[in-house]
MDAnalysis code that builds the backbone (N, CA, C; Angstrom):
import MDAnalysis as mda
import numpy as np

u = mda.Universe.empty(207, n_residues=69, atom_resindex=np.repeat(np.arange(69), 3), trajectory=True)
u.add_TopologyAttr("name", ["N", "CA", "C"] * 69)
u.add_TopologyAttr("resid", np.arange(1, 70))
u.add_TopologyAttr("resname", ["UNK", "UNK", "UNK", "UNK", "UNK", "UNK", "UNK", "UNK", "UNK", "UNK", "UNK", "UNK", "UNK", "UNK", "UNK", "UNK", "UNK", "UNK", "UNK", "UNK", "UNK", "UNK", "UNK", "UNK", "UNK", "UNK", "UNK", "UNK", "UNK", "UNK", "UNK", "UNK", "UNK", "UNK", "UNK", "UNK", "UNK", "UNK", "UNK", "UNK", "UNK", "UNK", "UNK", "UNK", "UNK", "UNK", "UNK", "UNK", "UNK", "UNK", "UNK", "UNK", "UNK", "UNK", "UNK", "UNK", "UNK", "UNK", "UNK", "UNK", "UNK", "UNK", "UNK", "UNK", "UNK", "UNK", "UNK", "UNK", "UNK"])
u.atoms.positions = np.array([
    [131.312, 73.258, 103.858],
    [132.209, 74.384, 104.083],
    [132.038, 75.369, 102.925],
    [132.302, 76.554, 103.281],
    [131.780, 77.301, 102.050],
    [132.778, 78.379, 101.913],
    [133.031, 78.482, 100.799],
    [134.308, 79.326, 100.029],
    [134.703, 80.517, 100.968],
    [136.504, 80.597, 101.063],
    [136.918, 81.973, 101.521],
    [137.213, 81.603, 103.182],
    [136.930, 80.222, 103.557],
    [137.506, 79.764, 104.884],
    [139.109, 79.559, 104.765],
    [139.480, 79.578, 106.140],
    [140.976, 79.635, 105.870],
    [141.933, 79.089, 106.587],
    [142.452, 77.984, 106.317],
    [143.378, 76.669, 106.780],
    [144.244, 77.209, 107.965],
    [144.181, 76.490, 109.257],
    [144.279, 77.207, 110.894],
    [145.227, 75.904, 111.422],
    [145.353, 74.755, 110.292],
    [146.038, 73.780, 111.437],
    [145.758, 72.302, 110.360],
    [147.084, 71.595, 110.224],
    [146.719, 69.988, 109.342],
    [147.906, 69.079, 109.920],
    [147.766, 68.197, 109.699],
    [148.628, 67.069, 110.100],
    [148.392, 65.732, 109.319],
    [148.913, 64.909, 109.331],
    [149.282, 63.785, 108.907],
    [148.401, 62.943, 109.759],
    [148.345, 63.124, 111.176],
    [147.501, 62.378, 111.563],
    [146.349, 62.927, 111.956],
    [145.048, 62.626, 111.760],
    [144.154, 62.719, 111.710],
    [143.257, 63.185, 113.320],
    [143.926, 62.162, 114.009],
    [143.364, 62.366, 115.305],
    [143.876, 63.533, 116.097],
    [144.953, 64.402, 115.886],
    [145.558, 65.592, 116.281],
    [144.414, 66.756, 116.004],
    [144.297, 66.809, 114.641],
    [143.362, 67.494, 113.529],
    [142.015, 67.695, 114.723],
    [141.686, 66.399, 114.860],
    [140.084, 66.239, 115.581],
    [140.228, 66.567, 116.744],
    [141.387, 66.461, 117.451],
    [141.638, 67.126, 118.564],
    [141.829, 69.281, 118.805],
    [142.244, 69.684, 117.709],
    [142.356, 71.232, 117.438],
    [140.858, 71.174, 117.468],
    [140.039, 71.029, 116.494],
    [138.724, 70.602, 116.292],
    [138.214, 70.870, 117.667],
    [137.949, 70.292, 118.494],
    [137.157, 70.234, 119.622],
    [137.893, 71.291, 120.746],
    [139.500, 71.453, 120.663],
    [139.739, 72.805, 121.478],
    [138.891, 74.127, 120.724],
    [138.974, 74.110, 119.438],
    [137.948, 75.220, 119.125],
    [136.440, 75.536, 119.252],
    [136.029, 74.062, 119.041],
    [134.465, 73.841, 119.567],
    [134.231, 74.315, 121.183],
    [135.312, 73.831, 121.856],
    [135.237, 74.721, 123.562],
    [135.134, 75.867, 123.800],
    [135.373, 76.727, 122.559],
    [136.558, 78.275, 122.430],
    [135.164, 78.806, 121.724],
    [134.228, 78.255, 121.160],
    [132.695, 78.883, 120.913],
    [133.582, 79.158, 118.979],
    [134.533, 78.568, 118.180],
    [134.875, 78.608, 116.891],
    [134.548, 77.708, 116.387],
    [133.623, 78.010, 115.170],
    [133.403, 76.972, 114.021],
    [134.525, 76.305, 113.228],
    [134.851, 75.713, 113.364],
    [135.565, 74.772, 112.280],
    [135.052, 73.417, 111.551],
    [136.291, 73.476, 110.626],
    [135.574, 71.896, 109.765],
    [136.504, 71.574, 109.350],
    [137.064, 70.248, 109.007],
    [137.809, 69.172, 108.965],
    [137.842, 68.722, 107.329],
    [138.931, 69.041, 106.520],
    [139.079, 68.734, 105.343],
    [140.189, 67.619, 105.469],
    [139.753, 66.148, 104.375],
    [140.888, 65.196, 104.703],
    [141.133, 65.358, 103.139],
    [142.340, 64.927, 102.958],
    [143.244, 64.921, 101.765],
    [143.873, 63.779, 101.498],
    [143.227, 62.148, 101.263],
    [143.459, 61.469, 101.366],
    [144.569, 61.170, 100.121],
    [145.782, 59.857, 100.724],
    [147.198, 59.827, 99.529],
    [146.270, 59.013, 97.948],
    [146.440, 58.998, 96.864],
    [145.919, 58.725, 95.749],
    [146.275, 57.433, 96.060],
    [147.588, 56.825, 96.732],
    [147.811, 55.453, 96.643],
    [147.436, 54.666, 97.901],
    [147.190, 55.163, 98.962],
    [146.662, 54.549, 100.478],
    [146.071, 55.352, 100.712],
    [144.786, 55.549, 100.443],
    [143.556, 56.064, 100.860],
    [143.547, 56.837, 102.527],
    [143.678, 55.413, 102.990],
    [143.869, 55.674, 104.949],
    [144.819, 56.586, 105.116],
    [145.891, 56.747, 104.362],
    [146.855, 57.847, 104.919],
    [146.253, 59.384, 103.989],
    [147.209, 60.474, 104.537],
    [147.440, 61.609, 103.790],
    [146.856, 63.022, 104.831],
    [146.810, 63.695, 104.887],
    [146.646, 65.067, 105.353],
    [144.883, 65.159, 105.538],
    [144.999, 65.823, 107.149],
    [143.873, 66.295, 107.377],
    [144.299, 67.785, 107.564],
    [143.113, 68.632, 107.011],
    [143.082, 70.038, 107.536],
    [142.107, 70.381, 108.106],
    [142.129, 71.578, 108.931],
    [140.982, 72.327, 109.729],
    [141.139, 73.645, 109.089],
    [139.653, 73.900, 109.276],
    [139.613, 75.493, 108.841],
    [138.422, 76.156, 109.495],
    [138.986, 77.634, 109.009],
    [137.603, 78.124, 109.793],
    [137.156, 79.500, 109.021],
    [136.432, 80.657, 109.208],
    [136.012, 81.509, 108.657],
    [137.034, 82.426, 108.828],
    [137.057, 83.419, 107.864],
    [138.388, 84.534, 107.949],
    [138.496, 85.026, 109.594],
    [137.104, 85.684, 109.774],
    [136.794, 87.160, 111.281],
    [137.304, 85.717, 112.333],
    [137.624, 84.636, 112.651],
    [138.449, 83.431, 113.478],
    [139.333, 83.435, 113.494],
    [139.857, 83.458, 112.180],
    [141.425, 82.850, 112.525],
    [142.281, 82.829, 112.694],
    [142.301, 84.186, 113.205],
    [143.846, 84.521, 113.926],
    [143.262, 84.105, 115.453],
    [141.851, 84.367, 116.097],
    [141.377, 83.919, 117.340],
    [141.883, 82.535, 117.200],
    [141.350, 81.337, 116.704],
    [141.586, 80.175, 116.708],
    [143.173, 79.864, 116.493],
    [143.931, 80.109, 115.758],
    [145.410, 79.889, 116.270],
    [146.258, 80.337, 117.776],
    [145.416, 81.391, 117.866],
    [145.893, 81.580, 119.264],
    [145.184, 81.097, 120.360],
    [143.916, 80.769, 120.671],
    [143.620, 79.521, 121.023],
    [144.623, 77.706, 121.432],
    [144.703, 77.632, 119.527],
    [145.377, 76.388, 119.333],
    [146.699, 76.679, 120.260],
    [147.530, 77.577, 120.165],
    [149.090, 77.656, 120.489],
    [148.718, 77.977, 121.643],
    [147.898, 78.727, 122.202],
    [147.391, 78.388, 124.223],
    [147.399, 77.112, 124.805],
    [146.966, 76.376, 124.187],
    [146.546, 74.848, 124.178],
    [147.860, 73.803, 123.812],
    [148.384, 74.188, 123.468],
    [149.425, 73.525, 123.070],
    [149.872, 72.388, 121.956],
    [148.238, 72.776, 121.339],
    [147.911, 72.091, 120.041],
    [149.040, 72.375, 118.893],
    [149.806, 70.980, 118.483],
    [150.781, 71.283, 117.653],
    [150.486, 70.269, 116.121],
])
């Protein structure tokens, strides 16, 4: 991922995340999947998605079409 992308959607669970993910991959938007794992349980903690600036107001409105929450 490369600097100046800009956070479109995160959750706690992971598989939600991967799910926005692939409504945008349908929608012809690049995204990528940043995890933020907890310092003390690894397996848990925050995933984010992001995408390039000229997206991301497309890709949220996308997501909220979709009903991606």
């Amino acid at each position: 991922m490369t600097e100046g992308w800009i956070k479109i959607f995160s959750s706690n669970e992971e598989y939600q995340v991967k799910i926005a993910e692939d409504v945008l991959k349908q929608n012809g938007i690049e995204s990528h999947i940043v995890k933020h794992p907890d310092s003390a349980f690894p397996s848990l903690g925050e995933a984010a998605l992001y995408t390039v600036p000229e997206k991301a107001v497309r890709a949220r409105e996308v997501l909220a079409e979709n009903e991606v929450k």
